[in-house]
N, C-alpha and C positions, 0 to 999 in steps of 0.2 A: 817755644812753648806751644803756637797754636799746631805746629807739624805734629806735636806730641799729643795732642788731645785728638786731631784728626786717625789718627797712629791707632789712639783706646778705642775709638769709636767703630774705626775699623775689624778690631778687632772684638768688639761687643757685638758687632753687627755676624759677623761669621760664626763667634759661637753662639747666639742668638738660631742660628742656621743651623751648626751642626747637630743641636740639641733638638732641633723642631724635627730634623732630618732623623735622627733616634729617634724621639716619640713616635712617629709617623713607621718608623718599621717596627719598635715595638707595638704598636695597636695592630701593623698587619700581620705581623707574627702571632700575635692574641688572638687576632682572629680566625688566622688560618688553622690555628689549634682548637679553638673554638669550632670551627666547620668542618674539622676534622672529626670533632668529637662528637659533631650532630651526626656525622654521615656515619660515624659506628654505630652510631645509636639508631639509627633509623636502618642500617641493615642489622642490627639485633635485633630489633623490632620484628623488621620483616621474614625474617629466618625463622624466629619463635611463631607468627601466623603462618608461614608454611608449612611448618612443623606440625601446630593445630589442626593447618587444613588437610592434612594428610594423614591424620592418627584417624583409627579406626570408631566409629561411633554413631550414634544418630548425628541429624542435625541441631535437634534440640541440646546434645550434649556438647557438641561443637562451638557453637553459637555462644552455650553458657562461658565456656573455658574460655572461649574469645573474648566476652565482653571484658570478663576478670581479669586477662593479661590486659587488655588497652585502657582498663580506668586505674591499673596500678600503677601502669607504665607511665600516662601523661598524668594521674593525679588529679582523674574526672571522677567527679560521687558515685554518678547515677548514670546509669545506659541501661535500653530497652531495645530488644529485635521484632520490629516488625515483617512480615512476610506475605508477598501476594500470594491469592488465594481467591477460590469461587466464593463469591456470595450472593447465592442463589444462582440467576441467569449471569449475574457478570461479575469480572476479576475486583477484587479488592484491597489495598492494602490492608489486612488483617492484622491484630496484633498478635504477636507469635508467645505472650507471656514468656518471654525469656527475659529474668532482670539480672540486671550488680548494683545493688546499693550499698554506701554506708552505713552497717546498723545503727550509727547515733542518728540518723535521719528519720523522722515519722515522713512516709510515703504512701500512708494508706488509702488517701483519700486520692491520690494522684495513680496510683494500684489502679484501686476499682475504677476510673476513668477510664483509663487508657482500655483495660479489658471489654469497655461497653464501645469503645469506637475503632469504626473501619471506614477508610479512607479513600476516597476516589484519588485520581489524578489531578494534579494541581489543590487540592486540598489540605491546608494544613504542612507541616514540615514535610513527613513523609512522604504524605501525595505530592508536594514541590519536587521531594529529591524523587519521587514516580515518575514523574512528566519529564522532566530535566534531564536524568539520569546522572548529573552531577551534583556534591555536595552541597547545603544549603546551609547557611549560618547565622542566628537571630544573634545578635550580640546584646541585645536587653530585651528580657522579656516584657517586661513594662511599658514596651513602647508600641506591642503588637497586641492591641485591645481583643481585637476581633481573632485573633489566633484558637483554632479551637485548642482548649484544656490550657490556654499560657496561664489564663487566671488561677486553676487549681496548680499549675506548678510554681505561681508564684506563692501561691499561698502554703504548699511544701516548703516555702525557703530557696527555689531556684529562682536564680536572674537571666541564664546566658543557655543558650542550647545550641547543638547541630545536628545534624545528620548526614551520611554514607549513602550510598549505593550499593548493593552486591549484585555483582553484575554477574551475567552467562552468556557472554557472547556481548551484543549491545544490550542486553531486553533487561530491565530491574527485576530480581530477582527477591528482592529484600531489601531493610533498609534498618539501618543501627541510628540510633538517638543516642546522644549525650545531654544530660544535664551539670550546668555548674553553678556552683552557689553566692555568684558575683558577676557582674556585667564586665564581657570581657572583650575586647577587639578581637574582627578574626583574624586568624593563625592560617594565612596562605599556605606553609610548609605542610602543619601539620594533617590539613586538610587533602593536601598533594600524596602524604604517605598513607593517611588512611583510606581516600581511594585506591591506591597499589594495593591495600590489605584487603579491603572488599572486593577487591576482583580475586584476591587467591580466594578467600571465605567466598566465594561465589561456586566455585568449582564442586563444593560441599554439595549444596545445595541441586546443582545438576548433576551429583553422581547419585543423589538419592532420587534425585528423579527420576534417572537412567535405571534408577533398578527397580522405582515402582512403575513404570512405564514395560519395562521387559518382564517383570513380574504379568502385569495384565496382559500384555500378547503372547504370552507363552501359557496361559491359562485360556485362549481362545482357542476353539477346538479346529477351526478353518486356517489356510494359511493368508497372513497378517501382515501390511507394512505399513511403515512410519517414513514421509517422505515430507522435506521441506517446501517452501515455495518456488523452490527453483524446478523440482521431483529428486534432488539428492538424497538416497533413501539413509532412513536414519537410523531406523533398527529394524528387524524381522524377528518373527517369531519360530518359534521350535518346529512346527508343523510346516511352514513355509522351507524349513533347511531338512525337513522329512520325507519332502516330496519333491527334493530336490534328488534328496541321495536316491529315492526308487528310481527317478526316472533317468538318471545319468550314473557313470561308475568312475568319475572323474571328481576332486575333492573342490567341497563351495568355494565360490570365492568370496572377498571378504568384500560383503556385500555394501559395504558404511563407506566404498571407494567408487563407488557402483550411483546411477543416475536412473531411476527406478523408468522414467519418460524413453531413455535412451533404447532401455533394456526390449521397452517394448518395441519400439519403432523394428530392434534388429531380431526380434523374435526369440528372445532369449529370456523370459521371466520366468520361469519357472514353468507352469503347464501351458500358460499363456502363447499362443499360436498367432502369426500372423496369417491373416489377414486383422483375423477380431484385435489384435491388442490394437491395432492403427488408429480402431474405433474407438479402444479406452485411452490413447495416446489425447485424441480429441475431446472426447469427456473429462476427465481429465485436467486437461489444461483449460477447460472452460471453468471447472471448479477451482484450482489455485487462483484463477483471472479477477474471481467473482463472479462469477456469470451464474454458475448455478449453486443449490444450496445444499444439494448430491447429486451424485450420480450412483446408475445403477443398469450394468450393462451386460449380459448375457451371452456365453460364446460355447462351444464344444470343442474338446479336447479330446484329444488319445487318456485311455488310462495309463498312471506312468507305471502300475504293476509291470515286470518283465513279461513280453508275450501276451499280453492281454490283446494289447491292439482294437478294444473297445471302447467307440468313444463316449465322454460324460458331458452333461452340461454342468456349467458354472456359472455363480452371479458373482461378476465384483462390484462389490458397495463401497463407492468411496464418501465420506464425511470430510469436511474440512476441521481443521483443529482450532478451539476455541482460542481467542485471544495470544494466536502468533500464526504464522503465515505456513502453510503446509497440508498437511490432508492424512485419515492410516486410511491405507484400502485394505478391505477383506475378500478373498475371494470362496467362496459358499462351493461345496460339491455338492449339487443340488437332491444326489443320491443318497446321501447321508441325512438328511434332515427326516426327521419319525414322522413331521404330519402330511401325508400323504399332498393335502390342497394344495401345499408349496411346489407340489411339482407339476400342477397345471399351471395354466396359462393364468390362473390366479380372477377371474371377471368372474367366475362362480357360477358359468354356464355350462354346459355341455357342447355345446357349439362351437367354442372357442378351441382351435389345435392344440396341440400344444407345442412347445418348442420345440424337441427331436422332429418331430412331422413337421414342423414349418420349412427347417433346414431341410431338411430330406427333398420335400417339396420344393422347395426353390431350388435346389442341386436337379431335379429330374426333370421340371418344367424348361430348365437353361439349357440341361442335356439334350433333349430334343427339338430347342427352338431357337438356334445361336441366330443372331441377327433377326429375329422374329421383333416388327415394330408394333407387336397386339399385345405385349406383355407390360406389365406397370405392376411396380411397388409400391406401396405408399406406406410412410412411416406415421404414427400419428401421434403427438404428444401432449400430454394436458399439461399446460400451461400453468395452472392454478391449482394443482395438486400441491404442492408445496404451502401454498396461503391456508387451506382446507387443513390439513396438517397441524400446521400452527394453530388455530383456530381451535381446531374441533380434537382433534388426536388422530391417532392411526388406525384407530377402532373406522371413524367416520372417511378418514382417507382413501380405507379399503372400498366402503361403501360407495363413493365415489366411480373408484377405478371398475368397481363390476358393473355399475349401471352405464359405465360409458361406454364397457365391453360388449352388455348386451343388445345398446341399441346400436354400438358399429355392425355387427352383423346382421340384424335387423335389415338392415340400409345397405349393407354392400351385397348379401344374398348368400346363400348358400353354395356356392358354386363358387363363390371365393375363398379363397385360404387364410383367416385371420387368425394373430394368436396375438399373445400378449411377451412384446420383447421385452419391458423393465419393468419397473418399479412403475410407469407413470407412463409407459408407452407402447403401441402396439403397432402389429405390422399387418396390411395389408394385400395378398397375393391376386392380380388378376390377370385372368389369360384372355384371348381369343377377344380381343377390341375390336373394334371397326379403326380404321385407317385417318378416319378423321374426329376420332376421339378429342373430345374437349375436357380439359383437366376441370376447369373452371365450374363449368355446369355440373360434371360430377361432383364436387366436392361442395356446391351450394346445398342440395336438401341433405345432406351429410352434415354439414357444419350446425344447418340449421334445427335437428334434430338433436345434435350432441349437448347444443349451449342452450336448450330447453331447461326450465329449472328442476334440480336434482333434490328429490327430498329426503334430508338428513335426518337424525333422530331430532334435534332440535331448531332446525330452519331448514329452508330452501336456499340454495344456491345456484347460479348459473357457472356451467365450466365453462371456460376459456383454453381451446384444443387449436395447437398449429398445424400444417403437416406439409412432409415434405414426399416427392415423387418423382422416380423415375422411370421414364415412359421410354420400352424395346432395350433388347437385350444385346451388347454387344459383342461377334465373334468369339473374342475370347474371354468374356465375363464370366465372372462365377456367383456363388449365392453371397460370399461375403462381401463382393465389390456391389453388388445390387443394393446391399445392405449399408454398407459404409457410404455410401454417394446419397441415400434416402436419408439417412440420419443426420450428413452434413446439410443438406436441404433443409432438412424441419428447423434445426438447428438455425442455419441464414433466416428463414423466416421468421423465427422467432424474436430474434436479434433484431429485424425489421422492424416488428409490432406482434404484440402476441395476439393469436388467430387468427394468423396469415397463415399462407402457403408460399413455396417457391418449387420451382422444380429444377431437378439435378444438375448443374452446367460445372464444368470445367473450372471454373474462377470459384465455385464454392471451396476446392480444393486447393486451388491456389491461396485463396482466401486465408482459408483455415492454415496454411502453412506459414502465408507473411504472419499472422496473427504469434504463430509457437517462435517464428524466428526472432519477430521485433522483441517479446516477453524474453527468449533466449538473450537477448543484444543489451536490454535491460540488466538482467540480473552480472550479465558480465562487466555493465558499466559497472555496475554500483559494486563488484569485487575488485574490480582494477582502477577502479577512481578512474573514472577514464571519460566523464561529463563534465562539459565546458561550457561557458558562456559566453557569447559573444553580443556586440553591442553595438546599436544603430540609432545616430542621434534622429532626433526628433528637432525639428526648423521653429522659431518664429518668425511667420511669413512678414509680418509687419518690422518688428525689429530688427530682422536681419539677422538672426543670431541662433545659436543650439539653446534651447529651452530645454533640454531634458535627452534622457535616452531609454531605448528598451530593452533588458536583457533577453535575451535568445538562445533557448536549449540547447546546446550539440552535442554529439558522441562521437569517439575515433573509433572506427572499428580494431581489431588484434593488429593491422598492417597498417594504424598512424592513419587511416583516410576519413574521411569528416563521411561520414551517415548523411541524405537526405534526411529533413526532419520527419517528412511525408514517410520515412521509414515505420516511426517509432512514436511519434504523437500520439496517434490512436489507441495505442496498444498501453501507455504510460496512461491515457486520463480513465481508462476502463479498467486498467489492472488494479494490484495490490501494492504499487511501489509511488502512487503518486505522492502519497502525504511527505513519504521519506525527501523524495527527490524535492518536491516543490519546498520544503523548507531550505535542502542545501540549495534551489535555486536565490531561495529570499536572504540567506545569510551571507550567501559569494556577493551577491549583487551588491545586498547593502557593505560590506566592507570596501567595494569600488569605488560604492558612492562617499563615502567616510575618507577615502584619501580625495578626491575628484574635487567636492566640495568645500576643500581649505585652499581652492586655488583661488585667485583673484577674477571678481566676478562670476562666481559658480555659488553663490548662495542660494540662489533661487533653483539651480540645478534637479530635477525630479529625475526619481530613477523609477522604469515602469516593469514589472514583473506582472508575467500571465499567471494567470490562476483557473484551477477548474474547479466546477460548482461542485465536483465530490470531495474538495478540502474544506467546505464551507457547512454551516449548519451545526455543529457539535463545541464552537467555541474553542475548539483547538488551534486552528487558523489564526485564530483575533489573537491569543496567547502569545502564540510564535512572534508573531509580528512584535508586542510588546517587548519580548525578551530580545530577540532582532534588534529592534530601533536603539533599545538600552544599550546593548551590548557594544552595537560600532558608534555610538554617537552621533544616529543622524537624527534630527526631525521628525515627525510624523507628515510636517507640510513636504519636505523631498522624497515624498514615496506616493507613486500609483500602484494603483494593482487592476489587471487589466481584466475581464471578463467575458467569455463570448455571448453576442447576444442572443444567439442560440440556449448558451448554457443559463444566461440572466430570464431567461423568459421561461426555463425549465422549473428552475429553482426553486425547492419551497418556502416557505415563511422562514422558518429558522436560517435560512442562509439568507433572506433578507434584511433579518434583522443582526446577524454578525457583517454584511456590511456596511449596513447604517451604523455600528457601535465604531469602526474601522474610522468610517466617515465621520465621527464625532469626534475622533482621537485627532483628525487632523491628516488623515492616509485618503491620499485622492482617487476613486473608483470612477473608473472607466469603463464604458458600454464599447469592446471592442467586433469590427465587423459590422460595425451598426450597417441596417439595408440590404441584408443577404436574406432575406424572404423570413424572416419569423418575427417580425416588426409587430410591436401588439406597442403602442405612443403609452397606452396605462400603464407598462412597467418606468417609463420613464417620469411618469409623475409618483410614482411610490419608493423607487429604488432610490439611494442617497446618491445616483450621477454627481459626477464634476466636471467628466469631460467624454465624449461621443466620438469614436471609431470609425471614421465612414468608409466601409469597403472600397478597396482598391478598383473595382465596378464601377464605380461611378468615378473615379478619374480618367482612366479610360474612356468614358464616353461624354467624358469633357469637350470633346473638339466636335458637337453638333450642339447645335439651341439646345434643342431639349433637353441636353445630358447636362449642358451645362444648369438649365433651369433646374432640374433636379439636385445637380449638386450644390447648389445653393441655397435651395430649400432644405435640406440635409442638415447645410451648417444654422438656417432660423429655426427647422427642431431644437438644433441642442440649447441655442440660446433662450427658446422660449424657456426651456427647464432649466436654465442656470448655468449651463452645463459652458465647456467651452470645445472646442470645434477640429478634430486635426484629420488628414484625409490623408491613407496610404497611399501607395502605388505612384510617388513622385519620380519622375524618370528621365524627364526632360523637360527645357526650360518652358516648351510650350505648356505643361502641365501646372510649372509653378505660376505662371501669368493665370491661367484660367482657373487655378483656384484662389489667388490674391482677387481676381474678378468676381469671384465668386464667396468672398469676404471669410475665407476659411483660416483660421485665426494660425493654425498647424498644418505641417507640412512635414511626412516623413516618406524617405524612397531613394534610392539608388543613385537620385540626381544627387541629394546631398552627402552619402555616402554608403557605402556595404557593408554588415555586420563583419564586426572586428573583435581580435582581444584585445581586453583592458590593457592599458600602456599606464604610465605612470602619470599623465596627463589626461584630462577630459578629451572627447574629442569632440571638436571644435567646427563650426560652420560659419562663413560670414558670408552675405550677402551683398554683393557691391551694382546696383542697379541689376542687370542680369546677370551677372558673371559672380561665379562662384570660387571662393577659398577656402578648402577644408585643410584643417591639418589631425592626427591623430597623434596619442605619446605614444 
């Protein structure tokens, strides 16, 4: 009897099994049919927005037809397109009045809303999904007080909202809302497939762009380009492929393949000649950089009529492009313009050459005096024409530029050759020097005459004029190498300090080349992902132990080899790519730190990211970091951010007070480089310090008294401020003794290890009396 009950039980027990073992494949079979049936449906979905985004139409009718298919599709009430757009001086999300409602819905009051607001970046839903460029999801509007318009949509009858991106590339381009009439969890999928739709529905929007953009330069009477921030040119205009066909019998080529920088370097832009283009190569890439706010640069060409063989001048103006990275240049035949004054020298003297005779004149003065050390160029540039500008208008800018014109000649004498090279700059010819010509002296009662106050129609101003000079003529120079080496001069000088001088050397030019390579090496990182980070702990000199570490910038060049940073640093904190890069540095890092930190003993772990003071000041910075910390799950206490104290003593208010906001949140700021000669102790009482950077200078001169008195006093600044203590350039053991004697709280350098890639492990330092054990994962 009990074999016979063991016998049932056994057997209750296995179909107990086989039965669980069925259910379990019928649920996966359910559900594989089930994800089968999402994934038709979600390429139905998507097939019907390609379809949309490819029918003929405006965007307005595009945009409508779309919202219609995706609130019927998922069984959303209400969707609104909004679209960036100028408003006034700067971009806005704008509402684009495109709706889909339910008609049993009153919307009216939620209507008129929306129509009266336009939204910055990080403002409200759409400015969220603006700043973020990914979807954003309120799942109860009730819960978001402060949300602008949640109140009128609640009081419409909605509870739950999101919003889309339409993207063109990476840059938002637009932005779709949904309303729904119940608070609802978000929908990871569906929010997955409506980004895939907003980037097709984005393509819309940049093809009407493409056509009001090639509309406008093709309505531009001069020839026209459209080049990005790299100078990949974007589009050209009708008259630029006009004066293409007179001067060549060979067919355009397809010019959107084409590197507008390149073109000129090889002498191939269209009427654009080398030498001059080298010159706008440089202008130019000062304008993508940021550096200037136009340029505007002047050269002589061949006419490309057949047989003409008469040459013309030209001005190219380049503008950078509002609110995305890029520039159109124009180039002016300065032949064609009906009002006569444009084709002088523009100061509104008589005195003043003009262009053709300036070139003439410097080609004849070189013809007859190759290697003559009596000849000098001087370029001269007003510095503060751009501010006057802004200020005042073009009316008063002009006014400016002739009264600078007529005292330059004033001053340099009639028997010199001045005219007016750009928009803002002018050139000066002199011959027959004496042998011990002093630049300096010359350009003193010059300067001091220029920046005399100039009076406008409604105030006085002082100008602010650089220049640059090259003094004797070499062998085989010509007018436009005298010219090019003068410009890069004024240029270096300026860069210096404005209303300065420099004079012509060799390294200007090398200068200006690291400067297009590094920006070059830049835009290729950030096309090939090709920026890394490497990581170097940071010592507690007392504990014994890794307290933290600091990511470290790097790049491979095309052939896998790691960039000195001294390549590329420079050219990253002055260009237009730092905000992009220093975010991917702040999100790689903090995801290192987010594994690093669940290891045993790594809670206190800080991870320190460099910052430069041009990410700071506009509250975009402090955001990142927010959305940062959230995203990988670190602390706001395991994070520094490092800042030079060069750049900390630069900096205006507004960046002081987004690192104090940083420093309230719990994100520790660091004065790095402290003691590299721009030391002013009052930013260390106003800045929110934590902790003080002492140049690797002063460890080094740790092995005399002195050095080491000083370095001590170093580490009692930071503590007088609160601040806590870590001193570079650790190298060897005698280093680490003489800064533990010197009560320096940190310790980072070579002794305890070399930046490295992140491994799966922290990397780890221990301290055993002198001797050291590092391990890395």
């Amino acid at each position: 009897m009990a074999a016979l009950t063991d016998e049932n039980k056994f057997l209750n027990r296995r179909l107990d099994r086989e039965r669980r073992i069925r259910r379990e494949a019928e649920e996966i079979a359910e559900q594989g049919l089930h994800d089968l049936y999402q994934k038709k449906r979600e390429l139905e979905f998507l097939s019907q927005i390609a379809t949309l985004a490819n029918q003929a139409g405006s965007v307005r009718e595009v945009l409508a037809s779309a919202l219609e298919y995706i609130c019927q599709f998922f069984q959303w009430p209400v969707a609104h397109a909004y679209i960036v757009a100028a408003d006034g001086t700067a971009l806005r999300m704008r509402p684009g009045n495109i709706w889909y409602a339910d008609p049993s819905l009153d919307l009216s009051a939620l209507r008129t809303a929306t129509a009266e607001y336009a939204f910055s970046k990080g403002e409200g839903l759409v400015g969220q999904v603006w700043e973020s460029g990914r979807p954003v999801w309120l799942n109860d509007l009730s819960h978001r007080p402060t949300c602008p318009r949640c109140d009128i949509a609640l009081r419409s009858g909605m509870r739950a909202a999101f919003a889309v991106p339409l993207l063109i590339g990476t840059q938002v381009a637009a932005a779709l809302e949904f309303f729904g009439t119940t608070p609802l969890p978000m929908d990871p999928n569906l929010l997955d497939v409506l980004a895939r739709a907003g980037t097709q529905l984005g393509r819309v929007i940049e093809r009407d762009q493409r056509a009001v953009v090639q509309g406008m330069l093709d309505s531009m009477p001069s020839q026209c380009v459209l080049i990005d921030g790299s100078g990949a040119i974007i589009a050209t205009n009708r008259e630029w492929d006009r004066q293409w066909e007179l001067a060549r019998t060979d067919q355009a080529p397809d010019w959107r393949s084409m590197n507008y920088l390149e073109l000129c370097r090889s002498g191939a832009a269209s009427t654009m000649p080398n030498p001059f283009a080298v010159t706008a190569v440089d202008a130019v890439e000062e304008l993508l950089a940021g550096h200037e706010e136009s340029i505007v640069v002047e050269y002589r060409a061949g006419d490309p009529t057949p047989g003409s063989g008469k040459p013309r001048t030209f001005r190219l103006v380049a503008l950078p492009l509002r609110g995305a990275q890029g520039a159109v240049l124009t180039h002016v035949d300065l032949a064609k313009l009906d009002d006569p004054s444009e084709r002088d020298s523009g100061s509104g003297t008589g005195d003043v050459s003009t262009r053709d005779e300036l070139i003439d004149r410097i080609g004849a003065t070189l013809n007859g005096r190759a290697g003559d050390s009596g000849v000098a160029l001087i370029v001269v540039g007003i510095d503060s024409f751009s501010d006057v500008v802004d200020a005042f208008g073009h009316a008063e800018g002009d006014r400016l530029v002739k009264t600078i014109g007529r005292r330059l000649v004033e001053h340099v004498g009639l028997d010199s050759l001045t005219a007016r090279l750009g928009g803002a700059e002018f050139v000066v010819l002199m011959t027959g020097l004496p042998g011990q010509w002093d630049v300096a002296e010359f350009l003193k009662p010059i300067r001091r005459a220029l920046t005399q106050p100039i009076q406008l129609e409604l105030t006085a101003v002082h100008a602010s004029v650089s220049f640059g000079v090259v003094r004797g003529s070499a062998p085989d120079a010509d007018a436009s190498d005298m010219l090019r080496e003068a410009d890069s001069a004024m240029r270096a000088a300026r860069r210096q300090r404005r209303g300065g001088w420099a004079e012509s050397k060799p390294t200007h030019r090398a200068e200006a080349q690291a400067r297009v390579d590094a920006e070059r090496l830049l835009v290729q990182a950030l096309d090939n992902d090709s920026f890394e980070l490497a990581y170097q702990p940071i010592v507690d000199l007392e504990a014994g132990r890794t307290a933290g570490a600091e990511a470290l910038l790097r790049i491979r060049d095309t052939n896998g080899e790691l960039v000195p940073p001294v390549a590329f640093l420079s050219a990253l904190d002055t260009g237009p790519y730092i905000e992009q890069v220093g975010e991917w540095v702040l999100n790689t890092a903090l995801e290192v730190q987010a594994r690093w930190q669940t290891q045993p003993g790594m809670e206190r772990h800080r991870m320190s990211i460099n910052v430069s003071a041009r990410q700071l000041g506009e509250g975009r910075f402090r955001a990142a970091v927010q959305r940062a910390l959230a995203r990988h799950g670190v602390p706001p206490h395991n994070l520094t951010v490092e800042i030079l104290e060069e750049a900390i003593v630069r900096a205006g208010d507004s960046a002081e007070s987004e690192l104090r906001e940083l420093a309230e949140m719990g994100v520790g700021v660091a004065i790095d480089d402290f003691g590299t000669g721009y030391s002013a102790m009052s930013y260390l009482l106003y800045f929110p310090v934590t902790s003080v950077k002492i140049d690797r200078s002063f460890m080094l001169a740790s092995n005399t008294p002195r050095g080491l008195r000083l370095l001590r006093a170093a580490g009692e600044v930071a503590r007088a401020v609160g601040a806590s203590s870590v001193v570079e350039g650790v190298e060897t053991t005698i280093h680490q003794i003489a800064a533990q004697t010197a009560a320096i709280e940190y310790g980072q350098g070579y002794l305890f290890g070399r930046p490295i890639p992140a491994g799966a492990q922290p990397i780890t330092v221990r301290l055993d009396g002198l001797s050291l054990g590092v391990s890395e994962g």
